[in-house]
N, C-alpha and C positions, 0 to 999 in steps of 0.2 A: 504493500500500500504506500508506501513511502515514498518508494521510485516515482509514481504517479506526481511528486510535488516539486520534485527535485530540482523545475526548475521557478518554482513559487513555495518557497520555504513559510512565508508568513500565512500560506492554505495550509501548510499540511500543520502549525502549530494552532492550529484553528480547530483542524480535525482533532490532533492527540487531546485537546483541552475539553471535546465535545463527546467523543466518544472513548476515547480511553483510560484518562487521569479521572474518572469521578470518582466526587469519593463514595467508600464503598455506603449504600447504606443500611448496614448494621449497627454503623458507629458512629450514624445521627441519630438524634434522638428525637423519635418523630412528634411528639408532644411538644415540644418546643416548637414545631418548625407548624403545627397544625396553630397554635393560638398566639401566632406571631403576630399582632395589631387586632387581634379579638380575644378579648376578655370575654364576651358571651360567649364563644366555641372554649374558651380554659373553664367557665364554670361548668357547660354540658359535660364537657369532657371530664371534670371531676368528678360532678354528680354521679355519674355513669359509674368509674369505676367503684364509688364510696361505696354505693348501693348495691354494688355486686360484691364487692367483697362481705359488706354485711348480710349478703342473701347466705353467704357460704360460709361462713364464719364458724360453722359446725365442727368445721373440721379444722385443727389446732393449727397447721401450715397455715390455711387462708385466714382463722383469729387473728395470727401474728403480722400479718400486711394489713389486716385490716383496723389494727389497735396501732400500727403507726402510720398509718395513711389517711385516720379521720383527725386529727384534728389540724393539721396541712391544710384539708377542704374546710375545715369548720374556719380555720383562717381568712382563706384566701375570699369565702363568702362571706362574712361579718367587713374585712375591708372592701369588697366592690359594693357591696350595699351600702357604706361610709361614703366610698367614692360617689355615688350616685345621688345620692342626698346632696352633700355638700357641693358640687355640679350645680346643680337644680337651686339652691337658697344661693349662688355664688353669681352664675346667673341673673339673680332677680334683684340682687344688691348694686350689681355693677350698671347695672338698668339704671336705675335708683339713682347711683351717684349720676352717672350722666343727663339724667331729668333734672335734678337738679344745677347742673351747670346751665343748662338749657334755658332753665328759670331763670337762676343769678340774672346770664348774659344778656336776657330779654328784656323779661316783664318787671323784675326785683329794683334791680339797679335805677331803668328807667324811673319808675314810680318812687325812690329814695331822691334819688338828685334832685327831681320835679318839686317835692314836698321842701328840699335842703334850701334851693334856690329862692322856695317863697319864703323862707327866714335871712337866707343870706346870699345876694347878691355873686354873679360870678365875677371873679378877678377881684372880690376882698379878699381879704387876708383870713376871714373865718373863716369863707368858703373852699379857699385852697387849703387848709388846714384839715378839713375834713375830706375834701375829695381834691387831694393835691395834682393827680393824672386822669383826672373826672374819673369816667365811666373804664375808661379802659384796663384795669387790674382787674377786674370784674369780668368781662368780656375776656382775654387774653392771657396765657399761660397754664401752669400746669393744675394740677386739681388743688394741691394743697399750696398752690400760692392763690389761688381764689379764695380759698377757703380761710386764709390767714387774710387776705384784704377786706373781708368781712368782719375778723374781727378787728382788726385794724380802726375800723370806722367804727363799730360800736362803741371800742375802748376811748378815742377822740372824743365822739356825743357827751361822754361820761354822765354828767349830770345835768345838762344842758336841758332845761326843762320846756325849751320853745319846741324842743325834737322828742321827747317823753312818747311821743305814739309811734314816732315811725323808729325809733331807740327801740322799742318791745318788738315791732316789726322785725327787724333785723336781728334781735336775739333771739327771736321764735326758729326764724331761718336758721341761723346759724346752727342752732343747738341739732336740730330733725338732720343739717346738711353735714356737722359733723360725725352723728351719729350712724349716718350711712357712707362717710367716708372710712369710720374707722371699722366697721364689718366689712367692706369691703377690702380692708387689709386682710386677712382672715385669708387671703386666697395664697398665702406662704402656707400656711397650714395645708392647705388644696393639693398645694404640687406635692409636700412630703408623702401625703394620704395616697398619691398617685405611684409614688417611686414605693412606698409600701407593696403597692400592690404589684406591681408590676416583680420586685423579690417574690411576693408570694407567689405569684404563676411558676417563674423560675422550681422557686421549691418544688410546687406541685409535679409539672412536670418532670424534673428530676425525681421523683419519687415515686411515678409513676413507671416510669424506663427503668428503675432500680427490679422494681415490683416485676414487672415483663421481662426484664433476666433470672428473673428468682422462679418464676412460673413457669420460662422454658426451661431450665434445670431442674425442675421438678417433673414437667410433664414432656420432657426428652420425647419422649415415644409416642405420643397422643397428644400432636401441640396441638389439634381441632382443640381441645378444652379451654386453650388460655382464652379465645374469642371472647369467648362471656363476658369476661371482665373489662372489656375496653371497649368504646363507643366509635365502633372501624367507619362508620359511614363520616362521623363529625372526624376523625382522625386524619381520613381521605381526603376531605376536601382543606388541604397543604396550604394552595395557593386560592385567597381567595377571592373574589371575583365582585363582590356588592358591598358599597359602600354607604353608611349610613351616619349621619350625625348633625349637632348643632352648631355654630358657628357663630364665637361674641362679635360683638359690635367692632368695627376695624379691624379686626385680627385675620391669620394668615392657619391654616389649620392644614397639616400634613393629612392627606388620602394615603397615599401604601406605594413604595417603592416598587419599580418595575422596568425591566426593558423594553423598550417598545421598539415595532418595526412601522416601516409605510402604510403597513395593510392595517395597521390594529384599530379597532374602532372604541370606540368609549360613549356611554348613551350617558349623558347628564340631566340630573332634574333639578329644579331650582324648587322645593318644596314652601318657601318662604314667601314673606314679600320685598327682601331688602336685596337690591343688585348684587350679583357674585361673579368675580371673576377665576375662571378655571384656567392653571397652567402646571406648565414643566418647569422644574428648578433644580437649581444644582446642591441645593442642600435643603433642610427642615424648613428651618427660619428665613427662607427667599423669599423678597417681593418681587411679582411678575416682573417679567423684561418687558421687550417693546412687542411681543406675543404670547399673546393670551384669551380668551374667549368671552366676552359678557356675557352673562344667561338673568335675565329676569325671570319671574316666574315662571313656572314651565320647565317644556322635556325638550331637548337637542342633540340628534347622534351624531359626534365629528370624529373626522380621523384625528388620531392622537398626535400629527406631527401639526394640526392647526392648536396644538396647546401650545408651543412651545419648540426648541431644540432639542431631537429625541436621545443626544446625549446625555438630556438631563435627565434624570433618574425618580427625580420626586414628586409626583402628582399631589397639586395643591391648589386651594380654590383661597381667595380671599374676602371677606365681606367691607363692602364699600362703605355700607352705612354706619354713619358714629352714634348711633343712637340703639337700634334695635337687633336683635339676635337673629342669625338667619338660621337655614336647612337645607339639608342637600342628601341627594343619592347619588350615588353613582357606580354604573355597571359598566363592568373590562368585556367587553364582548367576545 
């Protein structure tokens, strides 16, 4: 076969890479490789075997995998149900905070300065005292520099009793605005809960591949029986194919690493209402290049080289809108 290359050496190391160097697989570990960016395929897959092992437990061999095998699962379920929660109130907070910037920048500010003015004149020396860059600290910069420009101006009013109504104003806001900036810190907490989980799949599946070497050296002779114990149909599907999830307000959210060729098709749904754009990247954390896909709501099947440059390896959609959480599917055809 090699003769055949001899005079396109970079064909035939193409070939040996494709068909002869793989590696073998008895020494992957297919559990790992089956709830690779699915935590619901790690939970089925655990479920499965817990429950099988607890169906057999009769017998002292399968007690023994199955008194260190449950509580791995009883782990790895107690943190994705944490993760899912925390998701979901993490979500609704970051909403939150950005409603209220929304406010601040709009209708707040507005309706303070308007009230300030009718006590004090612009370009006195009170007035620049209390709103020294008017509106714009208000309007402009990060969360917690609005947030402290708020109190800023409260602390100024102080006792100032011509301002006593829009003074309460301003501390009502502030208090509800600080309060949902500081849960919204809380999302430190989020990612640890994530990297928890993500060890505990490891585990799982390690423990699982432990278990299915200890089952075929017990049933050498009649490996038909180890089937039972393992959930072959969720195991099988390796590589997989539909993508499902939510996506916060601005952010850029990794879909699933893959090669792609000319032909490959990809059907996208925009399940939301906030514009999303779908592309190829060359790492997690890319924002789109100068090729990339808009999808409003709605379904779109494109060849996957109109995502992007098919060098790039990482399918990733981003949400445009600063305010509201998108949704998306998407299927590798």
């Amino acid at each position: 076969m090699a003769g055949n290359y001899a005079t396109k050496p970079e064909e035939y190391f193409v070939y040996l890479k494709t068909n002869i160097m793989k590696t073998w697989s008895f020494i992957q570990n297919p559990f790992l490789v089956a709830t690779e960016n699915s935590y619901i395929n790690a939970i089925r897959i655990s479920s499965y075997h817990n429950s099988a092992l607890a169906a057999n437990k009769s017998e002292p061999f399968i007690q023994a995998l199955a008194a260190s095998f449950k509580p791995l699962h009883t782990n790895l379920t107690r943190i994705h149900a944490t993760c899912l929660s925390q998701e979901s109130k993490q979500q609704a907070e970051t909403l939150n905070v950005k409603q209220f910037m929304k406010l601040l920048a709009g209708t707040k500010i507005q309706e303070w300065d308007i009230i300030i003015q009718s006590r004090y004149k612009q370009n006195t020396p009170a007035y620049k005292e209390l709103l020294p860059n008017r509106r714009l600290p208000f309007q402009r910069g990060r969360q917690i520099q609005r947030l402290s420009a708020v109190k800023a101006l409260t602390s100024t009013i102080g006792s100032d009793e011509s301002l006593s109504v829009v003074k309460a104003d301003i501390d009502n806001f502030y208090e509800e605005f600080d309060r949902a900036y500081n849960n919204k810190l809380k999302e430190a907490t989020n990612r640890r809960a994530h990297s928890d989980l993500e060890a505990a799949r490891i585990v799982m599946c390690d423990a699982q591949y432990a278990n299915l070497g200890a089952l075929m050296q017990k049933y050498s002779s009649t490996p038909q029986v180890i089937a039972q114990y393992f959930d072959l149909q969720a195991i099988r599907r390796s590589s997989q194919t539909l993508f499902t999830g939510h996506i916060k307000a601005g952010e850029v959210h990794f879909i699933a690493k893959r090669t792609f060729k000319d032909t490959d098709k990809i059907k996208l749904f925009n399940a939301g209402t906030t514009q999303l754009k779908f592309y190829l990247a060359r790492a997690k954390d890319r924002q789109p290049d100068a090729v990339f896909l808009s999808l409003d709501a709605g379904e779109q099947t494109v060849l996957a080289s109109e995502l992007g440059n098919l060098d790039n390896k990482y399918l990733m959609v981003l949400n445009t809108d600063v305010l509201y959480t998108g949704a998306f599917s998407v299927e590798l055809i």
